[in-house]
C-alpha positions in Angstrom: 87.5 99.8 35.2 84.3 99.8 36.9 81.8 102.8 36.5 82.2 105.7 38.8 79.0 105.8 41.0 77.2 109.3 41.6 78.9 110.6 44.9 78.2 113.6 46.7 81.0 116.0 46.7 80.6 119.1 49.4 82.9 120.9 51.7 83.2 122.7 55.2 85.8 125.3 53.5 86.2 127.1 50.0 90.0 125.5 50.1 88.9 122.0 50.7 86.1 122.4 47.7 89.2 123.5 45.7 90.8 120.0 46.2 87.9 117.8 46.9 86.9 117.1 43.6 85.3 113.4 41.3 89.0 113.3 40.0 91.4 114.9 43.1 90.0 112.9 46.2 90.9 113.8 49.8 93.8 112.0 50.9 93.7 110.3 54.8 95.3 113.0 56.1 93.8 115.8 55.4 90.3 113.9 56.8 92.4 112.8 60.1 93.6 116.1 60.2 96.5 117.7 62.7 94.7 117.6 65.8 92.4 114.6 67.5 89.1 115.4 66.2 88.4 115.7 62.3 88.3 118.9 60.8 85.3 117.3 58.7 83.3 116.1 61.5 80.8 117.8 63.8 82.4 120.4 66.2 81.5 118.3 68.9 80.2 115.0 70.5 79.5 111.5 68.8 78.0 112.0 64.7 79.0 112.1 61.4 78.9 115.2 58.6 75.9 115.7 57.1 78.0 116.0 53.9 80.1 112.8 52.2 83.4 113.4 50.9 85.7 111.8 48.7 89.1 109.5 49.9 91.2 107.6 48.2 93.4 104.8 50.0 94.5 101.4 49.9 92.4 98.9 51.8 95.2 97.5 54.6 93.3 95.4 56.8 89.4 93.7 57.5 88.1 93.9 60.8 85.1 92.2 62.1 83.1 91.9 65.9 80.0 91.3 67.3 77.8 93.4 69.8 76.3 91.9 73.5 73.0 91.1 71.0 75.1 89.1 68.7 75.2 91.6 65.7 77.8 91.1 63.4 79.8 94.2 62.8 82.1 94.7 59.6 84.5 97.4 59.0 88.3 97.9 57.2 91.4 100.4 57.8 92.1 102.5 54.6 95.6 103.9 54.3 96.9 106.4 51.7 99.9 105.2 49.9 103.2 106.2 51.0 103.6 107.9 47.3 100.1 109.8 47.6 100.3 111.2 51.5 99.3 114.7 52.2 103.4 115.0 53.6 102.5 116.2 57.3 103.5 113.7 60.1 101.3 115.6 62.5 98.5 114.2 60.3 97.4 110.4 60.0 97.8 108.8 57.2 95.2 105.6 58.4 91.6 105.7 58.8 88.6 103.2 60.0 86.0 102.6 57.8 82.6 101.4 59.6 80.3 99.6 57.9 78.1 98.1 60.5 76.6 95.2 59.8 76.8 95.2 56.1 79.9 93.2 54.7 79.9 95.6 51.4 80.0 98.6 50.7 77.3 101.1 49.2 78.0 100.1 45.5 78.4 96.2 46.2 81.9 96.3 46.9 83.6 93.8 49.1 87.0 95.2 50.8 90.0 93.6 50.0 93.3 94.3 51.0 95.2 95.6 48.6 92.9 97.7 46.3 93.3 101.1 46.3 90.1 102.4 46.1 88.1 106.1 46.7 85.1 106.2 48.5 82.4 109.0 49.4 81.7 108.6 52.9 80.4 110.7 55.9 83.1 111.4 57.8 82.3 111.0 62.3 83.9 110.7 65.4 82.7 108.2 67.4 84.1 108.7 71.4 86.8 109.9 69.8 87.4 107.6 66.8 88.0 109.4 63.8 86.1 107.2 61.1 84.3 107.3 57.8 80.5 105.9 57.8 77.9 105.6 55.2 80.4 104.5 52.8 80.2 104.4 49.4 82.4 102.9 46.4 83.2 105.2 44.0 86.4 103.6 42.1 88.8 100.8 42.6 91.8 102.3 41.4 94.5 99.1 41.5 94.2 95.7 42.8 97.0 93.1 44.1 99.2 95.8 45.8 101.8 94.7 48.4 100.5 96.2 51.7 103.5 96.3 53.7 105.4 97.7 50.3 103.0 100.3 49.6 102.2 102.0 52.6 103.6 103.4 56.0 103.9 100.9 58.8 105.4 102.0 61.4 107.2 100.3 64.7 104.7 100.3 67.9 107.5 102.0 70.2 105.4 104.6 72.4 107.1 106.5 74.7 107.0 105.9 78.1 105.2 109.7 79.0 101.5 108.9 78.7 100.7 112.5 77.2 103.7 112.0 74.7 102.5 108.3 74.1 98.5 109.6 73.6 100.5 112.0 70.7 101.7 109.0 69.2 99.0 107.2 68.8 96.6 110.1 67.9 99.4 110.4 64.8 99.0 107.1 63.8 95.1 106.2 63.8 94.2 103.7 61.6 97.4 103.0 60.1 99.1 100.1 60.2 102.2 99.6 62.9 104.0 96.8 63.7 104.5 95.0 67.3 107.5 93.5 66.9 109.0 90.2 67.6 110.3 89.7 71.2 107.9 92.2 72.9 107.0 91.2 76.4 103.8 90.6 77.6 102.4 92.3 80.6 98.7 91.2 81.4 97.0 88.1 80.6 95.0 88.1 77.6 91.7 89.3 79.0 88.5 88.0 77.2 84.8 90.1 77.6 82.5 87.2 76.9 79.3 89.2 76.0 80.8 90.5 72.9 83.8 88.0 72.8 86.4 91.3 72.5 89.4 90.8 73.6 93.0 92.6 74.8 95.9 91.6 75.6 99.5 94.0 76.6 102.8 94.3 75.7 106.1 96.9 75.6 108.5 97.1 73.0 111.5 94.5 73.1 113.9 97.0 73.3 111.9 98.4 76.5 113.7 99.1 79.6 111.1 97.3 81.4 112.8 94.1 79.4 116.3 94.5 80.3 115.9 94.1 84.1 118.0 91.0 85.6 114.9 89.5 87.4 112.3 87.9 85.1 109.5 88.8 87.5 110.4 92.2 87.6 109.8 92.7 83.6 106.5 94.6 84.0 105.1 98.1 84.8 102.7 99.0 87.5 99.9 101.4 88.2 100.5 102.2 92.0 103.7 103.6 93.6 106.2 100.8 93.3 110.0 100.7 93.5 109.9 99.4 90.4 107.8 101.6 88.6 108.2 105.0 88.0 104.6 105.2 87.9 104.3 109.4 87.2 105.4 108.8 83.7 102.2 107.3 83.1 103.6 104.0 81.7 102.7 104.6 78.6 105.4 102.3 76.8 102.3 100.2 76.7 101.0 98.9 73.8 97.3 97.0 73.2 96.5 94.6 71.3 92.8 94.2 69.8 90.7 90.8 68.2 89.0 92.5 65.5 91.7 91.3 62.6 92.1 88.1 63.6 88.5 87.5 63.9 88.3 89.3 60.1 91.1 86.6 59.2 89.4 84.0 60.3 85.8 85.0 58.6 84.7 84.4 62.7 83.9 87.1 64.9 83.6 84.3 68.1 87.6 83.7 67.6 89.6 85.2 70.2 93.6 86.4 70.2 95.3 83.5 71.2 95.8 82.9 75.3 98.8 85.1 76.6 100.4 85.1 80.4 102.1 87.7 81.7 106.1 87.6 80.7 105.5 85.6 77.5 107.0 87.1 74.3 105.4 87.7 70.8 107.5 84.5 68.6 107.1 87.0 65.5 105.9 90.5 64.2 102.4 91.2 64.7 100.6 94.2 62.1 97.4 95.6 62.2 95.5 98.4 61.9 95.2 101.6 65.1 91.7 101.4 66.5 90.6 103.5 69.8 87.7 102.2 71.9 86.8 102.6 75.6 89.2 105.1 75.7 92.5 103.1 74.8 94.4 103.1 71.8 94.6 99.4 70.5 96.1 97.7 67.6 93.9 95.0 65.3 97.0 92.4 64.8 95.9 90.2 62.0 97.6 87.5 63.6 99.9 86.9 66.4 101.4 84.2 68.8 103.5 83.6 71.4 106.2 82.3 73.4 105.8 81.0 76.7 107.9 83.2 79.3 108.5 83.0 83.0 105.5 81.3 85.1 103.8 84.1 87.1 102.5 81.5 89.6 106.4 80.8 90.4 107.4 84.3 91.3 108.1 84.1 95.1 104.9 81.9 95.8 103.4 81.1 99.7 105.4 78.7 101.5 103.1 75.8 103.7 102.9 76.4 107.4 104.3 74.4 109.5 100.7 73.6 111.7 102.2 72.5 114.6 103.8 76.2 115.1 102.9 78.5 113.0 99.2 79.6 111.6 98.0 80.7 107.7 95.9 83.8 106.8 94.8 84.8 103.2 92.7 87.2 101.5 90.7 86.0 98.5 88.1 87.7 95.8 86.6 85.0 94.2 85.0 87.0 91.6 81.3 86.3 91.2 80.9 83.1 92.8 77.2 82.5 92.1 75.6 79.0 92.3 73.3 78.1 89.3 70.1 77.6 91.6 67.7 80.1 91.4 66.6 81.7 95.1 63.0 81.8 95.2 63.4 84.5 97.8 65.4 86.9 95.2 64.4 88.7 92.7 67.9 89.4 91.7 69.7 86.0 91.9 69.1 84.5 88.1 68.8 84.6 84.5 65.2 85.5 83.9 64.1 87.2 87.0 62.6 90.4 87.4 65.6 92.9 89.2 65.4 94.4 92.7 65.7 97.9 93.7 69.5 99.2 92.3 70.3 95.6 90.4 68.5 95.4 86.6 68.8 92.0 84.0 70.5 90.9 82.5 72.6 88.9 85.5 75.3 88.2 83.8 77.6 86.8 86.9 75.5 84.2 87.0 77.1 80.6 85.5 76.1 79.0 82.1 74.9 75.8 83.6 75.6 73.3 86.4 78.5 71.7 84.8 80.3 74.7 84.6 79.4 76.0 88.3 80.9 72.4 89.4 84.1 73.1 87.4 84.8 76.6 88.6 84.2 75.1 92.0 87.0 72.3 91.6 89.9 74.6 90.1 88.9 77.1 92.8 89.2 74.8 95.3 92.6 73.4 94.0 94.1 76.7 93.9 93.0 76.9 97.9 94.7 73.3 98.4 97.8 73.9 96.4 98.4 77.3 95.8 97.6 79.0 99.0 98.7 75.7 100.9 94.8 75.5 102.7 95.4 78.6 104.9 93.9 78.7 108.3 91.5 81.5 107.8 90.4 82.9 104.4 88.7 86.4 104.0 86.8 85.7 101.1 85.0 88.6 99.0 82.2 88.5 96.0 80.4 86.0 97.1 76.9 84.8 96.2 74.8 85.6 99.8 72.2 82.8 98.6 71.2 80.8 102.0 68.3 78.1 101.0 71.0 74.9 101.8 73.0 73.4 104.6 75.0 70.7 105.0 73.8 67.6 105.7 76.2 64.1 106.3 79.0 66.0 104.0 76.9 67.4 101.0 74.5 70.5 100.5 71.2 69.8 100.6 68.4 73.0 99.6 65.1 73.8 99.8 63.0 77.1 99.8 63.0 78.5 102.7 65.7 81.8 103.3 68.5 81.8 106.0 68.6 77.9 106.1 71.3 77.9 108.4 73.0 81.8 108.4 75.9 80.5 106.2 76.4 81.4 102.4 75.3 78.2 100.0 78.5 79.0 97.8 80.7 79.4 100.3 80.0 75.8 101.7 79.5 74.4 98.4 83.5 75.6 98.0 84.0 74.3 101.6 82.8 70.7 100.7 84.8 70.6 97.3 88.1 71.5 99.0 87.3 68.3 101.2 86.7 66.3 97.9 89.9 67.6 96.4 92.3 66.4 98.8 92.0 69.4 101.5 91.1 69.9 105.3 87.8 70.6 106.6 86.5 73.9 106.3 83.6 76.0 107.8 82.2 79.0 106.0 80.7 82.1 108.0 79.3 85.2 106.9 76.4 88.0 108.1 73.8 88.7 105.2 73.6 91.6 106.2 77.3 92.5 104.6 75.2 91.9 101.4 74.8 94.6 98.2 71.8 95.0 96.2 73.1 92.3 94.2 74.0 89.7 96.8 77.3 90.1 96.5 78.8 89.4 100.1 82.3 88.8 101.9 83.0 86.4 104.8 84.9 83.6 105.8 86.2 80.1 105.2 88.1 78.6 108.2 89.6 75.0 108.7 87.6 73.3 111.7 91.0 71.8 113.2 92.3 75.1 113.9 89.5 77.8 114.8 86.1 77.8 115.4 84.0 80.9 116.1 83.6 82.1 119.8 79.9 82.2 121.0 78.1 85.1 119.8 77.3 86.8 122.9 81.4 87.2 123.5 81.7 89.6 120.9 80.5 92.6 122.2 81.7 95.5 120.7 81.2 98.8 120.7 82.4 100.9 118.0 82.8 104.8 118.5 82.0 106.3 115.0 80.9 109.9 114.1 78.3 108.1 112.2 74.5 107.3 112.9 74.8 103.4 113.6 72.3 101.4 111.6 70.0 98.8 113.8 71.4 95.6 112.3 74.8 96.9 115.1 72.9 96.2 118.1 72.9 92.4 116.9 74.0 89.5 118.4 75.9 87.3 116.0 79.2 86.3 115.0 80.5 87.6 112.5 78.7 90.3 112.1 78.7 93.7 110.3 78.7 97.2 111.1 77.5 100.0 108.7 76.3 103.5 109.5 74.5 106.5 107.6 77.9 108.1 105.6 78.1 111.6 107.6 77.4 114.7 105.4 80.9 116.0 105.2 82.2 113.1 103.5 83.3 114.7 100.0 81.5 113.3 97.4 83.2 115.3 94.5 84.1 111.5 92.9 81.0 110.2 93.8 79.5 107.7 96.5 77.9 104.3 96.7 74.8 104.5 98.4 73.9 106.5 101.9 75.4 104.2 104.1 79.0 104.3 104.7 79.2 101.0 103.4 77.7 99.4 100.5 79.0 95.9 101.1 79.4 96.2 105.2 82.9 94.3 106.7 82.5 91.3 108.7 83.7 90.7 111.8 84.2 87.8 113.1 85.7 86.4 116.4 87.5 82.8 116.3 89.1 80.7 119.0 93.0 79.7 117.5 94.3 76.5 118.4 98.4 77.1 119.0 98.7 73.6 117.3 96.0 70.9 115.9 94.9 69.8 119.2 96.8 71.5 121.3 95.1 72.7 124.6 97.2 76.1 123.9 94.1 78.3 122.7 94.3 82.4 122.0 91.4 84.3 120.1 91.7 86.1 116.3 89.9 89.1 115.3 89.1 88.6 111.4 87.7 91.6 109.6 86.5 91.3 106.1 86.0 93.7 103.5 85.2 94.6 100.2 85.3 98.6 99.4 83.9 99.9 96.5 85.9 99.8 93.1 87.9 102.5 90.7 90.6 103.8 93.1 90.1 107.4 91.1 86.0 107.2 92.3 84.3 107.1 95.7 87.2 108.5 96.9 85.6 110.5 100.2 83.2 107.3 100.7 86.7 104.9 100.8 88.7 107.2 103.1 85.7 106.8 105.2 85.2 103.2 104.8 88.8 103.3 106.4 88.1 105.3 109.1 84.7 102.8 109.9 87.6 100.0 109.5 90.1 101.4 112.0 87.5 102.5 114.5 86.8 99.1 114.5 90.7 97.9 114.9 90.3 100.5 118.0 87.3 99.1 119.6 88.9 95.5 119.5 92.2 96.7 120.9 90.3 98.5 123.8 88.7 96.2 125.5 91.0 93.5 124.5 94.6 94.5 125.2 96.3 90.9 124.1 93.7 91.1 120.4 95.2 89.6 117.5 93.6 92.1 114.5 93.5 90.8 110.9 91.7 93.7 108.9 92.3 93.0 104.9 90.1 92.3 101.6 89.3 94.1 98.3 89.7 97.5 99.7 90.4 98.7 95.7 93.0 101.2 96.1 95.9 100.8 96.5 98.7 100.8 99.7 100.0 103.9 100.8 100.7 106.4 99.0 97.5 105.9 96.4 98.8 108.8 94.4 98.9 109.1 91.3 95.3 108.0 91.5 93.9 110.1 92.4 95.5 112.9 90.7 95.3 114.5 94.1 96.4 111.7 96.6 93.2 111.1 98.8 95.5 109.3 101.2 92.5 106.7 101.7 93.5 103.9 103.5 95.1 106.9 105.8 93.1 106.0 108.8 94.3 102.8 108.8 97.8 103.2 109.1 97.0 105.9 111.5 95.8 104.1 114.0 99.0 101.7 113.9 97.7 98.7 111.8 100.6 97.3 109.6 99.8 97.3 106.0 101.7 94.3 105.0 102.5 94.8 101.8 105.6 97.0 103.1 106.5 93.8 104.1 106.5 92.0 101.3 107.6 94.7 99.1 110.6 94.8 101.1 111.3 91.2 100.6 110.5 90.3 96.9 109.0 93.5 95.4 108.3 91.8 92.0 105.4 90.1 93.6 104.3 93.0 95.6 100.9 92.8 93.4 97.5 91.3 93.2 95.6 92.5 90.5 96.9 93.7 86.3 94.8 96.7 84.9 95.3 97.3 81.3 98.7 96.1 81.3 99.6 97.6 85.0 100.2 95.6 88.1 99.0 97.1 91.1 97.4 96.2 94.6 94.0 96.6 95.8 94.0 93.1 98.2 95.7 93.7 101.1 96.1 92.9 104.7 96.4 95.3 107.7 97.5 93.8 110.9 97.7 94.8 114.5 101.1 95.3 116.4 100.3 92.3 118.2 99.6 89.9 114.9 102.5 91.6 113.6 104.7 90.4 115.6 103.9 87.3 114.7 104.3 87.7 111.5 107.0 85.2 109.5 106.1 86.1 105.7 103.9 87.5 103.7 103.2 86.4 100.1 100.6 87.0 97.2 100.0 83.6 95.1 100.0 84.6 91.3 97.7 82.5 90.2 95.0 84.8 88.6 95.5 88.2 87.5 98.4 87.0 85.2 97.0 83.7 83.5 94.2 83.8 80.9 92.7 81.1 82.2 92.5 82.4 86.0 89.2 81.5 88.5 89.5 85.2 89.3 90.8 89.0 88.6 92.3 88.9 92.1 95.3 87.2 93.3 95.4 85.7 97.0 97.5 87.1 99.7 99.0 84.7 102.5 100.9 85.6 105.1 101.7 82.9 108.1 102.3 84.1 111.5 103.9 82.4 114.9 101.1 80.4 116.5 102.7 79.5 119.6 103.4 82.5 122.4 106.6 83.3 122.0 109.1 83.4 125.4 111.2 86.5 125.9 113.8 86.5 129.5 114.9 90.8 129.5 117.8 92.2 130.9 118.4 93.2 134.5 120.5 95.7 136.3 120.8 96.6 140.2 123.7 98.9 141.8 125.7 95.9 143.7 125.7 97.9 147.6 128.0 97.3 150.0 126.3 94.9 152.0 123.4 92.1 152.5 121.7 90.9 149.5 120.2 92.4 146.4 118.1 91.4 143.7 118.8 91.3 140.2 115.2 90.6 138.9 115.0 89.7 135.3 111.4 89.8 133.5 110.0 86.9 131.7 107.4 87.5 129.2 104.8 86.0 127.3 104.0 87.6 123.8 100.2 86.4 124.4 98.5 85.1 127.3 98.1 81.1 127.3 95.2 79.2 127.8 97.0 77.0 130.7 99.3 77.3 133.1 103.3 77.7 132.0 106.1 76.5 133.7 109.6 78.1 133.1 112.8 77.6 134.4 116.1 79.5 134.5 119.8 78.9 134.7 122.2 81.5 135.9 125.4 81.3 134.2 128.4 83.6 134.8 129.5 86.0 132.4 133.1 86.9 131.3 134.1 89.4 134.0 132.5 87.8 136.8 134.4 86.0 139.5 132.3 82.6 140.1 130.2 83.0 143.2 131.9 85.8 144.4 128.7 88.8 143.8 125.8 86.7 143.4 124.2 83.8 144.6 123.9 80.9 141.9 120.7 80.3 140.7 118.4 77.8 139.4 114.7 77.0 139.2 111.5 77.1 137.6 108.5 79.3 138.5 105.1 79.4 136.8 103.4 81.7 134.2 99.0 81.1 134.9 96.7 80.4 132.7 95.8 84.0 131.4 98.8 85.8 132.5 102.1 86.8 130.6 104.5 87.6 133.2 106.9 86.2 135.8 110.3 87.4 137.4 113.3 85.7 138.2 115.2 87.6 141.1 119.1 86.7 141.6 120.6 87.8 145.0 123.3 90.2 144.6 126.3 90.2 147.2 127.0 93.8 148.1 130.7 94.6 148.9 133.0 97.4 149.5 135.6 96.2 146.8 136.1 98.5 144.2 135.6 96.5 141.2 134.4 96.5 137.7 130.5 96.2 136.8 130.3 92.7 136.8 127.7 90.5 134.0 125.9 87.3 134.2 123.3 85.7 132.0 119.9 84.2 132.7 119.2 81.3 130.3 115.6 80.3 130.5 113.6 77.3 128.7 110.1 76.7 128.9 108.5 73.0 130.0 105.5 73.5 126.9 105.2 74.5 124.0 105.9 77.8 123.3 108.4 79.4 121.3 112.0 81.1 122.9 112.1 84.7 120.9 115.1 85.3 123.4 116.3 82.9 125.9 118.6 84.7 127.1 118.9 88.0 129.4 122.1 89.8 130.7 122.2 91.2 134.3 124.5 94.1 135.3 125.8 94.9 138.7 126.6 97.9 139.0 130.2 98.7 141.0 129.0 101.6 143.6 132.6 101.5 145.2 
C-alpha cells in the first residue's frame, strides 16, 4: 500500500476532532451534513475551510468541462460505501470533488472509479454546491470495486412538489442515481456553445405526465395550462448534465447526444448529482435515446387558401445577425470596441459566412414549409444593420447608414425565401425600434398580398400618460412609439432603461388584397413587439409596455372604426393569468385584454391545448409569443396554430416557436332578421338589414329572394319579392323592405325568409334572414 502522505487533520467541534482522525476518516455524510450547506464550510457565501479534513469514499464517477476561455476543468464524485455510511438518510452520502484544472490529485493520484480512497481536502460551497477542494491523496484503500454493487444508487423519481423535490435532491448530492429506462423527454437537448455545457429533461417513466392518451400532451408546463397543474412546481423533473460523458470520452468538446421533446431514454442512465446555476442536474456517464412523437406534427398550421382567406405569424428569429461588419457600429462585430450599455465579446454574431448563409436557408424553409409563407410576419431579434438594398434580386452593400430604411437581414431572409421555392417578400422595420445592441423587430410581408400605405396615412395619435419621445411626431410607416416610463411604474423587479420601451413596437399600416389580384382591398394594422425577458423581472415596466400597446390598439380603433388590429410578438410572459410567475400575479398583459383585444391563444388552447405553447424552459413548456387581435380581426378568425418547429428540436433555427393564425379575407355577407306588427290595412314594410363585416373597396351588388315560410299562406300578407340593390364602395349596409298586407283577420304570426346572394366575391356568413309579422288582430 502506498505511503500515507502528511495531511492536515483539524476540526470546527471537539466531537468531530474525536472522530476525525489519520486512521477514522470523516465519512460523506457527516461533511454533506443534514441540512444544504456543510457544517464544515464557511457560515456563509462562496469559499472553502481554512482547515482540510479527512474522507474516505469510493471514487464513482470522472467528470470533466471546459470554461468560456477554454480551460480544462477536472473533478470526480466520491461516494461512501453502502457498508461504511454514517446511517442518516437526511445526510448525503455523495460528494464532488474539484480539482480544477489539474487531472491528479495533490499526491499524484489519478481518480479511478472504483478505488476507495481517503483524501484531506478543504471542504466549500460553491453557490450552493457542497464540494471538497484543494484535495489531497492520502490512502487508496481498495481498487477494482463494483460501483453499482458497492454503493447506494438510487432511482431519480422526484416528486412532483418542487419544495419536496429541492429535499430530494439536496439528500442525494453527489451520489449516484439512476434515470431509468423509458423516461420521457421534455425539452430538446439544449447546447451553451461558449463552454460546450449541455442539458437535456426528462420525468420518470412511471410519471403521470407519461400515461396521458395523447402523445403531445406528455409534458409539463410553466404557465397556467389545463394540462399542467403548474402550482406544484413541476418538480417531477429531472436534468441531465455533459460532464460524465465528456469524462468518458477523455473530451470535454463532446456533447449528450441530441434529444427532442417526447423521445424516451432506450436504457438506464447513472451518474453522479451536480447543482450549478441553480438546478440540480445529474452527470449520466452515458445515455441515448429513442425517437418519440414528432413535435413539429402536433396540430401544425394548415395553408391558406389565398384566394379567401389571409395568413398572419409571429416569429423570433433569435439573433439574426449578418456576418458584415457595420462601419457605422461600434457594437455590430467580433472585435469592435462596444457602445454605451452593449460590451465584447458579441457573441450573437455568426462564425463565418458559410454559416450565416446556412442559417439563412433552414430559416427560410421553415417560413416556406412550416408556416406555409404567411401573409404577414412579425418578426423579432433582428440585426437593425442597414448599409445594403436590393438591387435586380440580390443585396448589394456599401458604407453608408440607412441605405434604404429596411433591415439588411431581414431582406437577406426575404431574398432566400424566393430562392428556396417561396413568394416574394418585402421586409419593413423603423430603426428606431432598435436596442443598444441592434436588436430590432419588424416585418416580412408577401408583395402579392399587402403593401404598406403611404406614410402620411398613418397618422396616429396615441393618448398615453407618458412624456412622448420626439422620434413620435415622425412620418414613416411603420414606425414606433416609445415614451419616458412614468415614475409610478413599480420597479421593485427591476426596469430596462428610462423609456417605457427598450426595444419600441412597430407599427405599421398595410393595404390587404381580399385575393391575389383582386380589386377587393381593406387595410391591416400590424403591431410588433418584443418586451423585455424573465416573466418573474421587469414586471411594472411589462404591465406598462401593455398599457403603451393597448393605447395604441385604442388610437387605431378611434379614428378608424372598420381597423383590423394585429398586436402580437415576444411579449415574454405569459397569456393571462401569468401567475405563478410572478409569485404575486402582476396580471401584465392586463391592459391588453382590457381594452377588448383577443389573446388568441384561448383560442387555440381551446382547440388542441397540447400545442398551446411556443417556447420549453428547463424542461417546461410555456407561452411568451402570442397574438392579440381586435374584435374586428377576430371575427375573421378561422384557426390559430403554433408550428413546433424550434423550441422542441435540438437542432432548431430558434428558441421561439411561430404562431399562425389565418383569418377570412373576403367581407363576409350577413341578411338579419326582420319583424313589423302586420296592421289592418295598406302596406307595411318588413325591412331586413344586409351587412357587410368590412367596408369594400368597390361597389357590391346584392340580391334577395323572398320565399315563404311554413305558416304563411302564399301571397296572402306580403307582396313577393325579388331584386338586387347595391352596397358602395366604402359602405357596409343596405336594406331590403318587403311590403306587408295589413288585414283584419285574426290569424297566427305569420314567417318568411329573405335569401340573399351576393354578385362578387364576398363570403355569405348568413344568407338567410327570417321576417315575422306580427298578428295585431
Amino acid at each position: 500500500m502506498p505511503l500515507l502522505t502528511a495531511a492536515l487533520i483539524t476540526t470546527p467541534t471537539a466531537a468531530h476532532a474525536a472522530t476525525n482522525t489519520a486512521q477514522d476518516p470523516l465519512t460523506v455524510g457527516a461533511i454533506q451534513g443534514t441540512t444544504a450547506r456543510s457544517p464544515y464550510a464557511p457560515a456563509s457565501g462562496n469559499g472553502s475551510s481554512s482547515a482540510k479534513y479527512q474522507v474516505r469514499g469510493v471514487v464513482t464517477q470522472l467528470a470533466r468541462s471546459h470554461t468560456s476561455a477554454g480551460l480544462e476543468q477536472y473533478g470526480f464524485f466520491l461516494q461512501s460505501r453502502k457498508s461504511a455510511t454514517d446511517g442518516d438518510p437526511a445526510s448525503s452520502d455523495g460528494v464532488f470533488v474539484f480539482m480544477g484544472t489539474f487531472s491528479t490529485l495533490i499526491g499524484g493520484y489519478t481518480p479511478k472509479p472504483g478505488d476507495e480512497i481517503t483524501v484531506s481536502a478543504r471542504v466549500a460551497e460553491y453557490f450552493n454546491l457542497t464540494q471538497l477542494t484543494s484535495a489531497e491523496w492520502v490512502t487508496t484503500l481498495t481498487t477494482g470495486l463494483d460501483v453499482a454493487a458497492e454503493v447506494q444508487i438510487d432511482d431519480a423519481i422526484p416528486p412532483a412538489d418542487r419544495a419536496a423535490a429541492d429535499l430530494f435532491w439536496e439528500q442525494r448530492e453527489g451520489m449516484q442515481l439512476r434515470v431509468r429506462a423509458g423516461s420521457g423527454v421534455v425539452s430538446n437537448t439544449k447546447t451553451y456553445a461558449s463552454t460546450d455545457d449541455a442539458e437535456v429533461w426528462l420525468v420518470d417513466r412511471d410519471d403521470p405526465v407519461l400515461k396521458r392518451p395523447d402523445p403531445y400532451g406528455r409534458r409539463v408546463f410553466r404557465d397556467a395550462h389545463p394540462l399542467d397543474k403548474v402550482a406544484d412546481g413541476n418538480g417531477n423533473r429531472i436534468m441531465l448534465g455533459p460532464m460524465g460523458v465528456k469524462a468518458a470520452a477523455g473530451d470535454s468538446s463532446v456533447l449528450l447526444p441530441p434529444a427532442r421533446t417526447f423521445d424516451t431514454t432506450s436504457g438506464d442512465a447513472v451518474g453522479g448529482l451536480y447543482y450549478a446555476f441553480n438546478k440540480y442536474g445529474i452527470q449520466v456517464g452515458s445515455v441515448a435515446f429513442t425517437r418519440g412523437a414528432d413535435p413539429a406534427a402536433n396540430n401544425p398550421p394548415r395553408p391558406a387558401d389565398r384566394q379567401r382567406e389571409l395568413s398572419i405569424a409571429t416569429f423570433n428569429v433569435e439573433n439574426l445577425y449578418d456576418f458584415r461588419d457595420d462601419p457605422n457600429d461600434g457594437c455590430d462585430f467580433t472585435g469592435n470596441s462596444g457602445c454605451p450599455g452593449v460590451a465584447p465579446p458579441f457573441d450573437y454574431v455568426p462564425a463565418g459566412q458559410s454559416e450565416y448563409d446556412a442559417r439563412l436557408g433552414r430559416l427560410a424553409r421553415q417560413v416556406v414549409t412550416g408556416l406555409h409563407a404567411p401573409d404577414l410576419i412579425l418578426v423579432q431579434e433582428a440585426e437593425d444593420q442597414d448599409v445594403c438594398r436590393v438591387v435586380a434580386a440580390a443585396l448589394s452593400c456599401g458604407t453608408a447608414d440607412n441605405a434604404d430604411g429596411k433591415p439588411d437581414t431581414l431582406q437577406e431572409l426575404a431574398l432566400t425565401i424566393g430562392r428556396t421555392g417561396g413568394p416574394a417578400y418585402d421586409a419593413a422595420s423603423d430603426r428606431g425600434g432598435a436596442d443598444a445592441r441592434g436588436i430590432v423587430s419588424g416585418f416580412l410581408y408577401r408583395t402579392d398580398r399587402l403593401s404598406l400605405v403611404a406614410a402620411d396615412q398613418m397618422s396616429l395619435q396615441v393618448a398615453y400618460r407618458g412624456a412622448p419621445l420626439p422620434g413620435n411626431t415622425d412620418v414613416a410607416n411603420p414606425k414606433v412609439f416609445n415614451a419616458v416610463l412614468p415614475a409610478d411604474v413599480d420597479r421593485s423587479t427591476g426596469v430596462d432603461g428610462a423609456n417605457v420601451y427598450t426595444r419600441a413596437p412597430q407599427v405599421g399600416l398595410f393595404e390587404v388584397r381580399a385575393a391575389p389580384g383582386s380589386n377587393d382591398r381593406y387595410r391591416l394594422w400590424a403591431i410588433s413587439n418584443h418586451f423585455p425577458s424573465g416573466p418573474e423581472t421587469r414586471v411594472g415596466q411589462r404591465r406598462e409596455q401593455a398599457a403603451y400597446g393597448a393605447a395604441i390598439a385604442d388610437a387605431i380603433e378611434a379614428t378608424h372604426p372598420y381597423a383590423r388590429v394585429v398586436f402580437g410578438g415576444d411579449l415574454n410572459v405569459f397569456p393571462r393569468p401569468d401567475d405563478p410567475a410572478p409569485a404575486t400575479p402582476g396580471d401584465q398583459l392586463g391592459p391588453l385584454y382590457a381594452t377588448g383585444l383577443h389573446n388568441l391563444w384561448d383560442d387555440l388552447v381551446a382547440e388542441a391545448p397540447s400545442a398551446a405553447y411556443s417556447y420549453v424552459f428547463e424542461g417546461q413548456a410555456q407561452t411568451l409569443d402570442q397574438l392579440f387581435v381586435n374584435d374586428a380581426l377576430h371575427g375573421d378568425l378561422i384557426q390559430m396554430r403554433s408550428a413546433h418547429l424550434n423550441a422542441d428540436h435540438p437542432d432548431g433555427e430558434s428558441d421561439h416557436d411561430p404562431q399562425v393564425a389565418r383569418f377570412q379575407s373576403r367581407a363576409g355577407l350577413t341578411v338579419g332578421d326582420a319583424s313589423v306588427v302586420e296592421g289592418n290595412s295598406g302596406r307595411t314594410p318588413l325591412i331586413f338589414p344586409v351587412t357587410l363585416t368590412r367596408p369594400m373597396s368597390q361597389a357590391l351588388t346584392v340580391c334577395a329572394v323572398t320565399v315563404p315560410g311554413t305558416t304563411t299562406l302564399p301571397y296572402a300578407d306580403y307582396d313577393p319579392y325579388l331584386g338586387c340593390r347595391t352596397i358602395p364602395a366604402g359602405g357596409v349596409r343596405v336594406e331590403f323592405p318587403v311590403q306587408v298586407r295589413g288585414d283584419r283577420l285574426r290569424e297566427h304570426d305569420e314567417r318568411l325568409t329573405l335569401e340573399v346572394t351576393a354578385l362578387s366575391a364576398v363570403r355569405v356568413v348568413d344568407g338567410r334572414g327570417t321576417g315575422t309579422i306580427l298578428n295585431d288582430d
